[in-house]
N, C-alpha and C positions, 0 to 999 in steps of 0.2 A: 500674253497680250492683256491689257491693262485697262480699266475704261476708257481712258482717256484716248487710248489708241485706237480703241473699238470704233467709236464715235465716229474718231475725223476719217477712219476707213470705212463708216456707211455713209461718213457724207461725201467722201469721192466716189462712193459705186452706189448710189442710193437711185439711180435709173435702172440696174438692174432688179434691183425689189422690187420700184414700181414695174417696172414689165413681167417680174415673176407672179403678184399680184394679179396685174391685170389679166394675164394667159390663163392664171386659175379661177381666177372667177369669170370668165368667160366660157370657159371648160365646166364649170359645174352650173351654168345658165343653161347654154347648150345642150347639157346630156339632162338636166332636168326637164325640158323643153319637150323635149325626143323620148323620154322615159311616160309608159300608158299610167295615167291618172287610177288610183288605186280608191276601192269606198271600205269602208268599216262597218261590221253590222257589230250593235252592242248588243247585250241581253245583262240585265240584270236578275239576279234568283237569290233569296233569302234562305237559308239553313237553318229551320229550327228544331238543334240534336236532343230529344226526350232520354237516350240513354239508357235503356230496359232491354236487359237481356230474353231474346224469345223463348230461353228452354228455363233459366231459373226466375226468373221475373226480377232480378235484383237491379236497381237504378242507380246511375252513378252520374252525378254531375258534370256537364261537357269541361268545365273546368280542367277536370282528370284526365282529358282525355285530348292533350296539346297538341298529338296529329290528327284530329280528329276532320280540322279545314286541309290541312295537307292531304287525307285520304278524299275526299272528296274533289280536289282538286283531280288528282291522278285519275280518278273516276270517270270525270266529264272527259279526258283526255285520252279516254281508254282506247282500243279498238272495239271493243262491243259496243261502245254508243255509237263509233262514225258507223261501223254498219246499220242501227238502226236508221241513220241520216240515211247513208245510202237508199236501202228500202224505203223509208216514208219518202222520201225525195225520186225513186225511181229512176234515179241516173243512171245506171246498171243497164236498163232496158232502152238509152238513148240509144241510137243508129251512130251520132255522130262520135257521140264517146267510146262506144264499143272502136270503132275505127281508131280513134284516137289511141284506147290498150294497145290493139294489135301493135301499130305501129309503135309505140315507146317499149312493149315489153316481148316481141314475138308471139304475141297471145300465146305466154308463160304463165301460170299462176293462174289467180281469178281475177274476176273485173270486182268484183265488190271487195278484194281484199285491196285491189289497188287503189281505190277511190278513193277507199280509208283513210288508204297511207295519205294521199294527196290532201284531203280537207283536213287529217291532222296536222301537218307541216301550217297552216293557214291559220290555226285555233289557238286562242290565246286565252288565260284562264287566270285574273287578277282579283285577288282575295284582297278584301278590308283589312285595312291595322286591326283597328280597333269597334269589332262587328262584325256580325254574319253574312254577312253580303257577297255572293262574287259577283264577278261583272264577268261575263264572257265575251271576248270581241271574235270576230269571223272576218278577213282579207281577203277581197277581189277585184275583179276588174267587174262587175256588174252589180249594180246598188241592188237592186230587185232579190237578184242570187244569194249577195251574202244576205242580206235579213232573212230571207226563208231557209240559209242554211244555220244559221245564227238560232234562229228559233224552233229549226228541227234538234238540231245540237242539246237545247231547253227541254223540250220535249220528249226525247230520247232519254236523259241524264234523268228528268221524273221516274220516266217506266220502268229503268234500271234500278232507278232509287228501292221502289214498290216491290219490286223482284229480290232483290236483295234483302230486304226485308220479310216479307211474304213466304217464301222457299224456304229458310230456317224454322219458321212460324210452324208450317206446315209437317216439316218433317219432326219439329218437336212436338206436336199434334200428335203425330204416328205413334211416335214412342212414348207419349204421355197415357194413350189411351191403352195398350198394351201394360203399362204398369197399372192404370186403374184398376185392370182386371185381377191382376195378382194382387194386388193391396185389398180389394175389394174378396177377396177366396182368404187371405189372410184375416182379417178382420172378423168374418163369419166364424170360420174355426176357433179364432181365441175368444167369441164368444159365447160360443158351443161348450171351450173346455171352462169357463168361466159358471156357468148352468149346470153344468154336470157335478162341478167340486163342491155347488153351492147344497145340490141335493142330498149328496153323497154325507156330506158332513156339516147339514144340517146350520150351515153361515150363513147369512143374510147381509151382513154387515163388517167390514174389517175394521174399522175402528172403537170395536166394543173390546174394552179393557176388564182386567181383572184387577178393581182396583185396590181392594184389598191384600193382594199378595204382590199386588206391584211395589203399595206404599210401605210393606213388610222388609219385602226387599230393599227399597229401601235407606229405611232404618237401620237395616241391620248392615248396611252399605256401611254409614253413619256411625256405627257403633265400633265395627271393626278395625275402621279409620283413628277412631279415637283409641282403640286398643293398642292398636300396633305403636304409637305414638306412645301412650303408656307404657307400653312393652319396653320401648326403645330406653326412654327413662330411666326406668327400673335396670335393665342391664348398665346402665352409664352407672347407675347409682352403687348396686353390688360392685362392679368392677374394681368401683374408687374404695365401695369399701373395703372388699377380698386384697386388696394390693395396698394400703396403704390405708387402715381403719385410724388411726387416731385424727388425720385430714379429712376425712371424710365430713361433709355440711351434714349429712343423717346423724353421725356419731355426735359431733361436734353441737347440734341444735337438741342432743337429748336431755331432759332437765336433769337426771340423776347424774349425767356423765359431769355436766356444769358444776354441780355443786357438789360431787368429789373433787373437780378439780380446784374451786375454790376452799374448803378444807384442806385440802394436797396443800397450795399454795400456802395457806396459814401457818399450815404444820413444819414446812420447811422453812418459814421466815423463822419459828422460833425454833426450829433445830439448828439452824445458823447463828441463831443469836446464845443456845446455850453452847455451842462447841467454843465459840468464841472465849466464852467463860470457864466451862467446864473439862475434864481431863475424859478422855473416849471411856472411863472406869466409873463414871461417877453416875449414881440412878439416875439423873436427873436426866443426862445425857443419853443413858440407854434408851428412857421411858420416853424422851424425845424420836430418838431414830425411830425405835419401836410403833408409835404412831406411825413416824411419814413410813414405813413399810406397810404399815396396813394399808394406810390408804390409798398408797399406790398400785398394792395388790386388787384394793378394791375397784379403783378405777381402770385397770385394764380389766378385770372380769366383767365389769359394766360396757367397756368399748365393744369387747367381744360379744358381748351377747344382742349390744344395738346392730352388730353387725352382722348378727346371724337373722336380726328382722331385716333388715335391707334385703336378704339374697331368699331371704322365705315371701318376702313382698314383691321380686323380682319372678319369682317361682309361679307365685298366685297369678300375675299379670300376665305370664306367658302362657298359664293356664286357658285362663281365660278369652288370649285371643284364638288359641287354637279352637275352641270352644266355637266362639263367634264363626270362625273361619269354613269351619264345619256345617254351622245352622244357615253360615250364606250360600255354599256349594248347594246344598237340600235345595235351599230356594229358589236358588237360578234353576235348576234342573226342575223344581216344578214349574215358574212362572215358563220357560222355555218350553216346555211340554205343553203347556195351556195354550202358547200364541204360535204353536207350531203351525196349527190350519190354518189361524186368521192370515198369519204372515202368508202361508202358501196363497191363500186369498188375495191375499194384497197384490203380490205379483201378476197371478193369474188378471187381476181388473187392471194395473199399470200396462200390462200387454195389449190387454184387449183398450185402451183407452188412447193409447199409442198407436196402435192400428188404425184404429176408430182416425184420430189426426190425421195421420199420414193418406190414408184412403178420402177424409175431405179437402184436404192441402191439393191433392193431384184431382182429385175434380175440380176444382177453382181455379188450379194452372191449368188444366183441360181445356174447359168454358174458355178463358181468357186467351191460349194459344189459338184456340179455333176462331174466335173474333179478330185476332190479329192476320192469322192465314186466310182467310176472307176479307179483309182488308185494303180497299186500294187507295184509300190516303198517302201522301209522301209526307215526308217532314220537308220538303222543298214548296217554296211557291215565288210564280213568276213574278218579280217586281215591276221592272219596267220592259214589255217585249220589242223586239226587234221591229225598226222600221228600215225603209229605204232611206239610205241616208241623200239630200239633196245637196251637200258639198264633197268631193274627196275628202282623205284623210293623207293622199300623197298623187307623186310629189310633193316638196314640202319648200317651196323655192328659197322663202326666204331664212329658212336656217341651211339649206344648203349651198345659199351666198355668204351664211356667216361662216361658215364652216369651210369654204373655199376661203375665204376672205384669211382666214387665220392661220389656213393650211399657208396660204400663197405666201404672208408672210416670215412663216417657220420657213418654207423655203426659201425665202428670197435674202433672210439673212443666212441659210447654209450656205448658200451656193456664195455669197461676197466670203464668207470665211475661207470658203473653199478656193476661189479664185486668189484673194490672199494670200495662203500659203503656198501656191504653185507660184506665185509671182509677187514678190516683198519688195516694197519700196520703203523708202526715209521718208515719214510726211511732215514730219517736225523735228526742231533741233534736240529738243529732248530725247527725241528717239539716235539722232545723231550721236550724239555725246556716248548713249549708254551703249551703241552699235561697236561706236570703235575707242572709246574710253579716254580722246579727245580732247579738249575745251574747243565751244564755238568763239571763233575771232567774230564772224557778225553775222547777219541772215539778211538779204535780199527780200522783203516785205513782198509779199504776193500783189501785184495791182487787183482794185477793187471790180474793175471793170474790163475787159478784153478791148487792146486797143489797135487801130490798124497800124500795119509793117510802118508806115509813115507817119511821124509825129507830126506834117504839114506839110506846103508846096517846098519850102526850104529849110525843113528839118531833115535831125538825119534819121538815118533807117533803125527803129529798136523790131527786137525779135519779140512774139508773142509768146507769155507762158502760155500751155496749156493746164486742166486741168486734172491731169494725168502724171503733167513732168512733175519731180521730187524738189522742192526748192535747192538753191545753191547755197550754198556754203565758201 
């Protein structure tokens, strides 16, 4: 079905909407009418969460703490507050109500537990977006009833508040004061053994130094440092030159080794330049070679022996750190010996100072949980309290004319749908043609107006369409 089909099929059945309409909103006039007039009691209360825990004292921003209006909410809504309502309201002890249990429950259970149930079903608890605020509303049939239940409800959710608070307080109290005792016996003794070490061995003070053997030490820290370094050197320096003396930078930077080698070098330019000339027989040429032999003899006796100072200067340095290494071991073992006590000292007062803390920390969370466990401040306060309200808050007629009014029409177009498909007519030739796949020869124009059987005295007889029958074709 297509709009265009829709249309001309609510405007042949468009009397049944209107009567589907009318019947529903006359049905919901009526049962509004006949329905008891319902009051509202509001109460508004402000939340303001501090965040402090009772045992460690540590504050945490309500920020952090996103269900913090949801717990609260569940709170007011609890069964421990309606029995406070119950009791401050004394409904328990009505005649008529007690009758009333019996009858609904077989006077099963309690009467205070069923009351609960009852004024909780009735309570309703809407939180701010954006702020502390709840609103509490209370549903009755008696304006008087709900605001005084409305504002026991207020009253109750305080007391609870306080208690909940208070009870923790209290029992951190308990066990705050039993550790003062022990911190307090702790403290005494590590200040006992703090007096006793002082007499014994004659300390007064731990931070008196020995500063002469301190600044020794060192020094000789300082020296050993630069030895070992030395040390290191020196072995790099032998190694290059035990394994490989004519490369050697020691050998090679000796002035004697330099200036054999320059002579060397002289000697063989001109023993080059007489072989050149000369026969390997000729003086001239012996007394040539003869030179560069010596002085090549000369200069490796010379590499060698720069190289026996390298490994004797390596020898020296390694000497020497042992040396060092030795005078600092002494040292430490005397500076260690000397601040043996004070060190014991030291601790023995870090204890006692420690204790000392901890023993005034737990008297100040003492003081402080015992001011909180005595305590009957709320972090809640009443904003605006509950009155009698002077209009209902239902029946509510005129949205539940709109709301029949909309229903009636949902229905009034299912039901032409639905009469529709049980009973299908051709309302037009469009629907013609695509019915039975056709061409229309011509259409019989609907008259504008309903006319009677008789065209006049001496006309002749036409039939009336109705507004039901399917045009002709």
């Amino acid at each position: 079905m297509n709009l265009s089909l829709l249309l001309v099929t609510l405007r042949a059945r468009y009397k049944i909407v209107l009567l589907t309409v009318a019947v529903t909103v006359i049905a919901a006039l009526v049962i509004t009418l006949m329905l008891p007039k319902t009051y509202l009691g509001t109460v508004s209360m402000v939340v303001n969460y501090k965040g402090v825990d009772a045992v460690t004292g540590l504050s945490m921003p309500a920020q952090l703490m996103p269900g913090y209006t949801a717990t609260q909410v569940d709170i007011i809504k609890s069964k421990g507050v309606a029995l406070r309502v119950v009791d401050q309201l004394g409904l328990a002890n009505n005649p008529a109500v007690r009758q009333q249990f019996i009858d609904a429950t077989g006077d099963r259970g309690t009467i205070r537990d069923w009351l609960a149930d009852l004024l909780l079903n009735k309570v309703d608890v809407v939180p701010a977006r954006e702020s502390s605020v709840l609103t509490l509303n209370f549903k009755g049939n008696d304006p008087q009833f709900v605001a005084a239940v409305a504002n026991a409800f207020a009253a109750a959710y305080m007391q609870l508040s306080v208690q909940l608070k208070t009870d923790p307080a209290q029992q951190a109290s308990t066990f705050i004061t039993t550790q003062t005792k022990v911190l307090r016996e702790q403290y005494e003794a590590a200040q006992a053994r703090v007096s006793k070490y002082q007499l014994e061995n004659n300390i007064f003070n731990a931070d008196n130094r020995v500063d002469v053997e301190t600044a020794r030490l060192n020094d000789l820290s300082s020296q050993l440092v630069a030895a070992q370094s030395q040390n290191i050197d020196a072995n790099s320096r032998r190694a290059q030159a035990e394994g490989n003396a004519a490369t050697s930078p020691d050998v090679l930077n000796n002035p004697l080794v330099q200036g054999l080698k320059s002579s060397l070098a002289l000697a063989e330019a001109k023993f080059a330049d007489t072989a050149q000339r000369l026969a390997p027989n000729h003086p001239q040429y012996i007394s040539a070679k003869s030179e560069v032999d010596k002085l090549r003899a000369s200069l490796n006796e010379q590499i060698q022996s720069a190289s026996r100072g390298v490994s004797v200067s390596a020898t020296i340095s390694k000497q020497r750190e042992s040396e060092l290494r030795a005078q600092l071991a002494e040292q430490k073992s005397k500076v260690l010996a000397l601040n043996t006590a004070r060190d014991e000292f030291s601790v023995l007062s870090n204890e006692m100072e420690n204790a000392r803390r901890a023993y005034e920390m737990a008297s100040q969370r003492f003081n402080q949980t015992s001011l909180e466990g005595s305590s009957k401040q709320a972090d809640i306060a009443v904003l605006t309290p509950a009155t009698a309200p002077l209009s209902p808050s239902g029946p509510r007629m005129l949205l539940n004319i709109a709301v029949a009014l909309v229903a009636g029409v949902i229905l009034g177009l299912g039901g032409v749908l639905v009469m529709e498909l049980l009973d299908q007519r051709i309302r037009s030739a469009a629907q013609l043609a695509d019915a039975f796949g056709l061409p229309v020869l011509g259409v019989i124009a609907k008259p504008r107006a309903l006319r009677s059987r008789r065209a006049g005295p001496s006309g002749p007889a036409r039939p009336a369409l109705s507004d039901d029958r399917p045009a002709q074709a």
